[in-house]
C-alpha positions in Angstrom: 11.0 -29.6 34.5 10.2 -28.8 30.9 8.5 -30.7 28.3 9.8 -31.0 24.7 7.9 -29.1 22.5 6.0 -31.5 20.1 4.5 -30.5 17.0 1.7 -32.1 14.8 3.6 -30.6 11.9 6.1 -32.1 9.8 8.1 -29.3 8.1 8.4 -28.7 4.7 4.7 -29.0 4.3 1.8 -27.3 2.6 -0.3 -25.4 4.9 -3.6 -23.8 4.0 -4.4 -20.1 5.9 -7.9 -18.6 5.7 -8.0 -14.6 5.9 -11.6 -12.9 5.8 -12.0 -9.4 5.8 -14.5 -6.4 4.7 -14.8 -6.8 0.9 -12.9 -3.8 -0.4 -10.9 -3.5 -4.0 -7.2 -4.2 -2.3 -7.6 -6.6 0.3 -6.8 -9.1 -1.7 -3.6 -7.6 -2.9 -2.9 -6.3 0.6 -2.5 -9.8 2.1 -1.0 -11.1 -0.6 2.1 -8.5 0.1 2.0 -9.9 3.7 2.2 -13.4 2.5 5.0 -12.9 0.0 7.0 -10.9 3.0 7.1 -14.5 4.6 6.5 -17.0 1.7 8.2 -15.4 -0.6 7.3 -18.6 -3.1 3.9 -18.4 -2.6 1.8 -18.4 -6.2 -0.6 -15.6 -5.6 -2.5 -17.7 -8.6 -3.1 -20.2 -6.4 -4.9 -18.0 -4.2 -8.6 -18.5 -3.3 -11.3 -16.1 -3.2 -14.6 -16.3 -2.1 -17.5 -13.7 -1.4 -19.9 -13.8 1.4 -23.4 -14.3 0.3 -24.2 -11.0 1.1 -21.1 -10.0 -0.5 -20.0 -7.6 1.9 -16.9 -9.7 3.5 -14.5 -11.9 1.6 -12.5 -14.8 2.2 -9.1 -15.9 1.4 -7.3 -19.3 0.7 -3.6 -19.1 0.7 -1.8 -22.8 0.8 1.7 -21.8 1.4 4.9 -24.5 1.4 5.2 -23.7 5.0 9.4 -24.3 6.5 9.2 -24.1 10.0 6.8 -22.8 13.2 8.6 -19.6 13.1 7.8 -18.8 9.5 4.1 -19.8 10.2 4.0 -17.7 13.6 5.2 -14.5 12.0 3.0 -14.8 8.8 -0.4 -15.0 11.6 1.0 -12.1 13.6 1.7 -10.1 10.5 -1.6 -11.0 9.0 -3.4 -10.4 12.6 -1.8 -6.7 12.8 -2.5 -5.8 8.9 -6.1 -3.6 9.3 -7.9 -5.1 6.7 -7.9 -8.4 8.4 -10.9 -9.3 10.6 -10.4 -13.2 11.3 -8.0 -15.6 10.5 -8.2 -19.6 10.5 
């Protein structure tokens, strides 16, 4: 017997994800390609960025307006696969 799927989600919402990786001059333009590919209206504006304090990683806050499970679970697999990327949240 299967259980419905529930979801703690109500879609549309807004949905912060948090990308870190080695700090190096196009990461930061790197995953924002990746996160346009699925959100296409993402501001990159809006886009957070904050250095390690010994500066050598980099972390990234992108809030996208997030439609559906699917649209969330191919933007973490992209972002997963993209070699720049060392962790997401």
């Amino acid at each position: 017997m299967s259980t419905p799927s529930t979801s703690l989600l109500n879609f549309p919402c807004d949905f912060p994800i948090k990308i870190f990786g080695k700090r190096v001059d196009e990461f930061a333009q790197e995953v924002l390609k990746v996160v346009l590919e699925h959100a296409p209206d993402f501001n990159g504006e809006t886009m957070e960025i904050r250095a390690s304090a010994q500066k050598n990683y980099i972390s990234l806050t992108c809030t996208i307006r997030a439609t559906s499970r699917e649209q969330l679970d191919n933007l973490y697999m992209a972002l997963h696969k993209h070699p720049l990327v060392k962790l997401l949240l």
